[in-house]
N, C-alpha and C positions, 0 to 999 in steps of 0.2 A: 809412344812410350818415351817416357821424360830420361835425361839420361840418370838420374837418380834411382831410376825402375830398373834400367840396362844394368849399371851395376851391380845392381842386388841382387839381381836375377844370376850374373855373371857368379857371386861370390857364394849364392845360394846352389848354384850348378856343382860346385866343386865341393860339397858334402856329398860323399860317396855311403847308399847303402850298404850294408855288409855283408847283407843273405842274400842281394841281387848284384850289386860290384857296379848298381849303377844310381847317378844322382837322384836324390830323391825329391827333384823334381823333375824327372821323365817321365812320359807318360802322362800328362795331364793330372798327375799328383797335386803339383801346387795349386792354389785355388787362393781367390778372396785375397789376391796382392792389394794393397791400399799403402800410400805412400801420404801421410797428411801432413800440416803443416809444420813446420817447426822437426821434421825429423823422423816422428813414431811411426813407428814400419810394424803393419799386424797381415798377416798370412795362417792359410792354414794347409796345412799337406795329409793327403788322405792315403794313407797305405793300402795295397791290393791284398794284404792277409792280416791275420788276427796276431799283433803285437802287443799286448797289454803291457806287458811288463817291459819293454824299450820305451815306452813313449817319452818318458821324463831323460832319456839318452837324448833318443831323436830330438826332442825339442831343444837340449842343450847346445848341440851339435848347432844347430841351426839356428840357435840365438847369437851363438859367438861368430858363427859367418856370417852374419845381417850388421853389426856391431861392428866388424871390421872395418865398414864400409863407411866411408867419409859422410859427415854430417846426420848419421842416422841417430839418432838420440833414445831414443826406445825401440822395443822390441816386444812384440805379443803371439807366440806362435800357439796353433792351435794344431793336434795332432789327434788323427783316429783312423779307422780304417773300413774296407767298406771291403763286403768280398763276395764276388759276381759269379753266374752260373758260366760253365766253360765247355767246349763241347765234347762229347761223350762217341763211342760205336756209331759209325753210318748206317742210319736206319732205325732206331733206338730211343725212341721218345725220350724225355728228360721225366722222372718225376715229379708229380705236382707239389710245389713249394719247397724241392730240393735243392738244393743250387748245383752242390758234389756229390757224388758218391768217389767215397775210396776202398777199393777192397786191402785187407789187410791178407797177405797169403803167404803161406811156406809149402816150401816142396815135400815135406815129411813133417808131421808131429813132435812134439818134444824139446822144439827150438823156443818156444814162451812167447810164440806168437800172440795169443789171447792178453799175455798177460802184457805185452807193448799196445796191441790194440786197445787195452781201455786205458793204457796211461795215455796215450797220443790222444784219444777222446778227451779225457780230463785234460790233458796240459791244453788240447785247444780250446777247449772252452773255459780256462783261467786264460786264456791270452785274450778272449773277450768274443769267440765263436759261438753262434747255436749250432748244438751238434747233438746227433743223434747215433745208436750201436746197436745194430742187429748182428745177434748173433746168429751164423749159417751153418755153426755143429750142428747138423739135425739129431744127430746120432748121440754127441756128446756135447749138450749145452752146458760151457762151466759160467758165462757171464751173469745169472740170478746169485752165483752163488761170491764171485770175483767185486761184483758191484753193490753187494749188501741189499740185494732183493728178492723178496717172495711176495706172493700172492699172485691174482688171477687179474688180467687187464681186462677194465671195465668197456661196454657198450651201449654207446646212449640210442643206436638205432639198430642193432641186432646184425650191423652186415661190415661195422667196423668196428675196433681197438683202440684204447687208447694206450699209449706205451706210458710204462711205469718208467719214474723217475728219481735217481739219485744224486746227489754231487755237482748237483747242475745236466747232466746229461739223461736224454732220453733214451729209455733200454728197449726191444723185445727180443725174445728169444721163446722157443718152442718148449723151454726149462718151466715155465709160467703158465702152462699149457697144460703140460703131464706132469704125472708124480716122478719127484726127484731119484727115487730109486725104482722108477718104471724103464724098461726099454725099451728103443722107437725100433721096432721090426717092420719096416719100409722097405720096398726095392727103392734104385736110386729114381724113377718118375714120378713114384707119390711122394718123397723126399724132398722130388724139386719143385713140386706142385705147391708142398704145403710152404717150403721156404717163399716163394711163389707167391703165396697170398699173406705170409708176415711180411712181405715187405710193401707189398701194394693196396692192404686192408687195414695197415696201422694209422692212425689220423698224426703223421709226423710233427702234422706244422709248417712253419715256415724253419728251417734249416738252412745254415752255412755249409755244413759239411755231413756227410750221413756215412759211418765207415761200418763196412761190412768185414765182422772177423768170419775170413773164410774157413771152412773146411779144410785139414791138413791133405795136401798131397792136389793130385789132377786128373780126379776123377771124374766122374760122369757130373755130380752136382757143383764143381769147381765150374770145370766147361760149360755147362748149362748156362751157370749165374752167369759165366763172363761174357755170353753171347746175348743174354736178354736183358742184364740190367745195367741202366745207364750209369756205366763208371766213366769216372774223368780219370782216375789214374790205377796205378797199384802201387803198394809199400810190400817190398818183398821183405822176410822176415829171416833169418839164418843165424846160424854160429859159424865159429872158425873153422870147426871141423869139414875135413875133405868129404863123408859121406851123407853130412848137413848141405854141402853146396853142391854135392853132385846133386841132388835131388833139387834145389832151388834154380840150377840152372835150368830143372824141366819147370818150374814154376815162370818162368823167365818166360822162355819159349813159350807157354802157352798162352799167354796173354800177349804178346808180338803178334801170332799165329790169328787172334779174333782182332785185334786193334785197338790192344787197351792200353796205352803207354805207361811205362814204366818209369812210376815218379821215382826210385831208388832204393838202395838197400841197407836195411839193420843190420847192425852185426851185434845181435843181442849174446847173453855170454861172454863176453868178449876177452875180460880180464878182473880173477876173483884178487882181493885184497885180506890176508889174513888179519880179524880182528883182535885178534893178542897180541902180533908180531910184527903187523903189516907187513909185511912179506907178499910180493905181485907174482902172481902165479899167471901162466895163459894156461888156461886148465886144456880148452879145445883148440889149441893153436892157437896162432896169430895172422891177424890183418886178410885172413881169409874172407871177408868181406869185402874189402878195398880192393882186394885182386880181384872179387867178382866184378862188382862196380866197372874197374878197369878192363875189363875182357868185354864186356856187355857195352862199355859207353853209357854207362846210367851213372847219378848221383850217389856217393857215399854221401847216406843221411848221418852218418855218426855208429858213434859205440857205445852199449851198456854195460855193464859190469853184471857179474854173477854176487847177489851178494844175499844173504838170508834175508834182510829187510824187506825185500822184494817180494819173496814167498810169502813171510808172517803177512804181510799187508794186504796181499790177495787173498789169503786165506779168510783173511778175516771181514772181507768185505771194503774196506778201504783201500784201494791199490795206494802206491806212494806217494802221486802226485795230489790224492788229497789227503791222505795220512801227516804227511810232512810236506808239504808244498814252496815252503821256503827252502830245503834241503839240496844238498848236491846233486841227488840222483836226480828228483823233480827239476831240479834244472834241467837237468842232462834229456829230459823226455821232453821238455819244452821247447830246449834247441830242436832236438831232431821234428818236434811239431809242428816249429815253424817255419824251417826249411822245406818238410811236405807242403805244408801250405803256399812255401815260393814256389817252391815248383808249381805248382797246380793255379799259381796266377801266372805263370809265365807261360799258362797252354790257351789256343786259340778260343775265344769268347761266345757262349754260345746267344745268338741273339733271339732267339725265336721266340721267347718272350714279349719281344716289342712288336710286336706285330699284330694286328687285331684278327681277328679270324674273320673270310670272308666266307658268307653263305650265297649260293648261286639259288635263284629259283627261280622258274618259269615265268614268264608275262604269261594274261590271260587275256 
C-alpha cells in the first residue's frame, strides 16, 4: 500500500456511519480502492442494509474526506448496498430464496401493529429491498384490504401460489383465499397448518426481507410460527400505554424463551398533534416504549405519532409510505426501517448457502 492509499484509507476511516456509530469502511465495506495517476481517487462502499435514500449523503460524506487528503485531485464514489441471509432458530432451515424473515408482533391487538407492518415493508423496499408480507391473522386478515388487494393468487402447477403484488411488495394472506366477510372457524392446528403452507407453498422469489404480520397476543399460532419459521429477528410493536406493555413484555418473553432475538421496539401512538391548533397531546402516555427498550436491553427503533393520515391511508389501500412517500411521517417509517435492517446486519451470518450439498453413495 502506497502511502497515498494509507492516507485515504486513514481519512476515509474517520467517516462515521450513523445507524451503526461505525466507519463506513468496516467490515469489508470498502471495495475497488484505485488511486491513478495525477490524483483521482474512485472507491466504492457497499452498505449491509437497504439505504436508498442516504446514498447521495453517504457519497458526500466520503467525497469530502477523500478530498481532504493531500494531492488527491478527483473523487468518484460509488455507493449501494447488498443484504445477506443471517442466522435464524437452531435447527430451522432457512427458506428457500429468503434471506430474512422478521416477525412483526404485539402482545395485545389494537396497538396498529399491521398498520407499521406494512409501512416498514414499503419503507424497505423504497430504500431499495425485495421484500415480501405475509399476513398470519388467520382469523383476522386486514392486509388485502390495508395494501389495496383482491383477488385469488394464481398457480401455474396446482401445488403452489404466486403472491399478488402492490407498491413494489409481495402479499399473501388467507384474506385472498376466503370471502372477506366469511369466518375462519379453525382450532389453533388447522390455523397453524394452513398459515403453514402460505408461507412454504408461496413462490416468494428471491427476497431481501419477508416480514410476517403476526397474530396479536401469544398464543398457540404466535408460538408455533416462532418455533418453526426461520426468523432472524422480531420488531415488537406497542403504545405508551402501561396495559399495551404489560402485554408486550409477554411478547418479549416469548420469543427469548424459543431464540428469536429481539431486533426492538415501536412505540407506535406515541404522540397526536392537533391539526387546527397543533397542540402535542401523549394521548397513551409517554416514552413507555423506551422504558421498555431499557428494561429488556433491546433497541428503541423510534416513535410514531397517532395521526388520522395514517388511518385514511390504510383505509384506503395505500398505507403512507406510498400515499405520501416524500412526507414526514414516511420518513419517520423509513428510519425506523432502516434501523431494523441494522439491526439485523449486525446479527451473525448465515452461511449454509455456500456450501454445496454433499450426496453419499455406496461403491459397487
Amino acid at each position: 500500500m502506497t502511502l497515498s492509499e494509507a492516507a485515504l484509507t486513514t481519512a476515509l476511516a474517520a467517516v462515521l456511519d450513523p445507524h451503526t456509530g461505525q466507519p463506513y469502511t468496516a467490515g469489508r465495506q470498502l471495495k475497488n480502492l484505485r488511486v491513478a495517476a495525477g490524483g483521482a481517487v474512485s472507491f466504492d462502499i457497499e452498505l449491509g442494509y437497504p439505504a436508498r435514500s442516504q446514498f447521495d449523503a453517504v457519497r458526500d460524506a466520503l467525497t469530502a474526506a477523500a478530498k481532504s487528503v493531500d494531492g488527491v485531485t478527483a473523487v468518484s464514489v460509488g455507493v449501494g448496498s447488498k443484504v445477506t441471509a443471517h442466522q435464524v432458530q437452531r435447527g430451522v432451515a432457512l427458506l428457500p430464496g429468503v434471506a430474512n424473515i422478521i416477525a412483526v408482533s404485539s402482545g395485545k391487538g389494537g396497538v396498529g401493529k399491521s398498520t407499521t407492518a406494512v409501512n416498514l415493508a414499503l419503507a424497505l423496499s423504497a430504500e431499495g429491498a425485495r421484500v415480501g408480507l405475509l399476513d398470519a391473522d388467520i382469523y383476522g386478515p386486514s392486509l388485502p384490504l390495508m395494501m389495496g388487494l383482491d383477488g385469488r393468487p394464481e398457480s401455474e402447477d396446482g401445488k403452489t401460489m404466486k403472491p399478488l403484488e402492490n407498491h413494489g411488495v409481495k402479499v399473501m394472506s388467507i384474506g385472498f383465499l376466503v370471502d372477506a366477510e366469511q369466518a375462519v372457524v379453525w382450532r389453533g392446528p388447522m390455523a397453524t397448518q394452513a398459515l403453514d403452507q402460505l408461507l412454504r407453498q408461496t413462490t416468494w422469489g428471491e427476497l431481501d426481507y419477508l416480514l410476517i404480520d403476526m397474530p396479536p397476543g401469544t398464543g398457540d399460532i404466535a408460538l408455533t410460527l416462532s418455533q418453526r419459521v426461520p426468523v432472524t429477528g422480531a420488531v415488537i410493536v406497542t403504545t405508551p400505554q402501561d396495559i399495551a406493555l404489560l402485554d408486550a413484555r409477554k411478547g418479549v418473553n416469548m420469543f427469548e424463551k424459543v431464540g428469536v432475538p429481539i431486533l426492538g421496539i415501536v412505540e407506535n401512538m406515541a404522540v397526536h398533534v392537533c391539526t387546527n391548533c397543533g397542540h402535542v397531546e401523549h394521548i397513551f402516555g409517554a416514552e413507555g416504549g423506551r422504558k421498555l427498550a431499557a428494561q429488556y436491553k433491546v433497541p428503541y427503533l423510534g416513535a410514531l405519532p397517532l395521526t388520522m393520515a395514517i388511518r385514511e391511508h390504510t383505509d384506503a389501500g395505500s398505507p403512507t409510505v406510498a400515499a405520501e412517500p416524500e412526507g414526514e411521517i414516511a420518513g419517520l417509517y423509513k428510519a425506523v426501517a432502516r434501523q431494523v435492517a441494522v439491526e439485523v446486519a449486525g446479527k451473525a451470518k448465515d452461511f449454509s448457502a455456500k456450501f454445496p450439498t454433499i450426496n453419499v453413495s455406496k461403491s459397487t
